[in-house]
C-alpha positions as CSV (number, residue, x, y, z in Angstrom):
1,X,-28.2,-6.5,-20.1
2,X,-25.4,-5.0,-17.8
3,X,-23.3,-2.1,-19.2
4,X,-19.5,-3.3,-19.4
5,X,-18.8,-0.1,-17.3
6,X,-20.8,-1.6,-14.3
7,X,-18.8,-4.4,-14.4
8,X,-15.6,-3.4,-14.0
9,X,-14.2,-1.9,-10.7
10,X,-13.5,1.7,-10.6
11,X,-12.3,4.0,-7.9
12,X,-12.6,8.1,-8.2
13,X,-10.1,8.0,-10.4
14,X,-11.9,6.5,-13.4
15,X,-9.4,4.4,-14.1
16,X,-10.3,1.1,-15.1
17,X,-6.7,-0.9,-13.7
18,X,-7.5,0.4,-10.2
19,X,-8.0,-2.9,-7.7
20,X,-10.5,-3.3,-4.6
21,X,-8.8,-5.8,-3.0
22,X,-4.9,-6.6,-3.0
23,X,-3.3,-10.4,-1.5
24,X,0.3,-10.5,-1.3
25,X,1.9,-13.5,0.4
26,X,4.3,-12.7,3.5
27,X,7.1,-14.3,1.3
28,X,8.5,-13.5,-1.9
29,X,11.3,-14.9,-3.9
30,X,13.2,-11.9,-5.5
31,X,16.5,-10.3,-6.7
32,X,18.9,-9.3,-3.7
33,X,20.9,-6.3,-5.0
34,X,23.1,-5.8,-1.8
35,X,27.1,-7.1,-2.8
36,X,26.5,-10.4,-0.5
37,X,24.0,-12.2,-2.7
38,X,23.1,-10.6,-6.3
39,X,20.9,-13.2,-6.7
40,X,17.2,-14.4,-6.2
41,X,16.3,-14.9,-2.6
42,X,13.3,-15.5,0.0
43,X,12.0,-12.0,1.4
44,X,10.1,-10.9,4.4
45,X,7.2,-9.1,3.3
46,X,6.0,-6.4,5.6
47,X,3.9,-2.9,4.3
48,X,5.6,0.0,5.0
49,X,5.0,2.7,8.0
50,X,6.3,5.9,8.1
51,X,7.8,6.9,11.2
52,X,6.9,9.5,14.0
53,X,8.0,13.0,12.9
54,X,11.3,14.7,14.3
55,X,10.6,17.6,16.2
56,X,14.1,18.7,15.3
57,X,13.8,18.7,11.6
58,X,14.5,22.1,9.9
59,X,11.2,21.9,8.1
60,X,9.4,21.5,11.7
61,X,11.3,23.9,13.3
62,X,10.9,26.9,10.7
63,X,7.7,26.3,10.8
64,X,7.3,26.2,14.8
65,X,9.0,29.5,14.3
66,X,7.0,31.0,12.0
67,X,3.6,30.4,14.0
68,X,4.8,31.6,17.5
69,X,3.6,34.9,18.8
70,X,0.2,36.6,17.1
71,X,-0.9,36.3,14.1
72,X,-2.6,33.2,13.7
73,X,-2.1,30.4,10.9
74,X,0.5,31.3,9.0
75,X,0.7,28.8,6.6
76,X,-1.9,26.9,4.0
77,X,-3.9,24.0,5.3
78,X,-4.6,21.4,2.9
79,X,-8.4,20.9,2.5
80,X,-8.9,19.8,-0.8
81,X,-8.1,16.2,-0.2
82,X,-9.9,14.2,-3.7
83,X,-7.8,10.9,-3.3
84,X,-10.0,7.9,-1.4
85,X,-6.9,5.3,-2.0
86,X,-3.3,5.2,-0.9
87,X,0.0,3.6,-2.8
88,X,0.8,0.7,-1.2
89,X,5.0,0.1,-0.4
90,X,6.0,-2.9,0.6
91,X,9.1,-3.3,2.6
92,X,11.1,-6.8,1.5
93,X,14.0,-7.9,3.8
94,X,16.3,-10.2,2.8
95,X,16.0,-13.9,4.8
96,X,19.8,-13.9,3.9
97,X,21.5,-11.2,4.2
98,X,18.8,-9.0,5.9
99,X,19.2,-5.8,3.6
100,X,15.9,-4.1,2.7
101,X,14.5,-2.5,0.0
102,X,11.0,-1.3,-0.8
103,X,9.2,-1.9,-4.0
104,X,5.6,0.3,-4.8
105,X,2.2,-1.3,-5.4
106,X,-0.8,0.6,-7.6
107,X,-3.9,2.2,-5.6
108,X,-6.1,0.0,-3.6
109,X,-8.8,0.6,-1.5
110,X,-7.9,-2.6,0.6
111,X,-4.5,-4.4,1.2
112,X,-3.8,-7.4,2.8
113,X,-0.7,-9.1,4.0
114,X,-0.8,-13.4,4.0
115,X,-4.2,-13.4,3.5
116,X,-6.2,-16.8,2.5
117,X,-5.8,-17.0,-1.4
118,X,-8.8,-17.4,-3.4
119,X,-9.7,-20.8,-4.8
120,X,-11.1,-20.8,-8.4
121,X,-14.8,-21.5,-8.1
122,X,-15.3,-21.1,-4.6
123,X,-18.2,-19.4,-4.8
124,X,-20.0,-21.6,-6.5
125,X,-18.7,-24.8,-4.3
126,X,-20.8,-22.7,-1.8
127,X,-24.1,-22.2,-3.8
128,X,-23.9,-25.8,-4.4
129,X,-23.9,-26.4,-0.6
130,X,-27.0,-24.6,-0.1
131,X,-29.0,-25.9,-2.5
132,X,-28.2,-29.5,-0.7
């Protein structure tokens, strides 16, 4: 006899909703807010990146200014790091219209974009081939 707890997938967060593995297709039909459409239309389905960091940002620069000279680090460095999963964004673009909006997925430990889906029962199509 198996506890139920062993059965069910759980990350370090305990929580029992959080998923291993994530498929989403590289289309989606979805609401277009931008003034053109305002209606249901194919998207482009990509994950979002953030891009390289500005050395000219204000944040960047005060705190290039703050380290210079002596004194050594001047500000904290994050070592307490607990989380093992990221929130996944994915960025749609409209096939239409080509605005983009982004729209947030729950914690995963793997994503994929396009991927094969999953046919019901495939595993055991493949035990059956063994045993042949």
């Amino acid at each position: 006899c198996v506890p139920y707890s062993a059965l069910v997938s759980t990350q370090s967060t305990g929580h029992k909703l959080d998923l291993t593995m994530v498929n989403i297709p590289k289309t989606r039909n979805t609401f277009c807010a931008h003034r053109t459409c305002r209606q249901h239309q194919k998207h482009k389905v990509t994950q979002y990146k953030a891009g390289k960091a500005s050395l000219y940002a204000q944040g960047k620069r005060r705190y290039d200014a703050k380290q210079k000279g002596y004194g050594g680090q001047t500000k904290p460095v994050f070592h307490k790091k607990a989380k093992t999963t990221k929130k996944i964004v994915l960025r749609l673009e409209c096939t239409k219209c080509g605005s983009r909006h982004q729209k947030v997925l729950k914690r995963c430990k793997t994503f994929e974009l396009g991927g094969d889906k999953k046919a019901k029962g495939a595993a055991l199509q493949y035990l059956s081939l063994i045993h042949i």
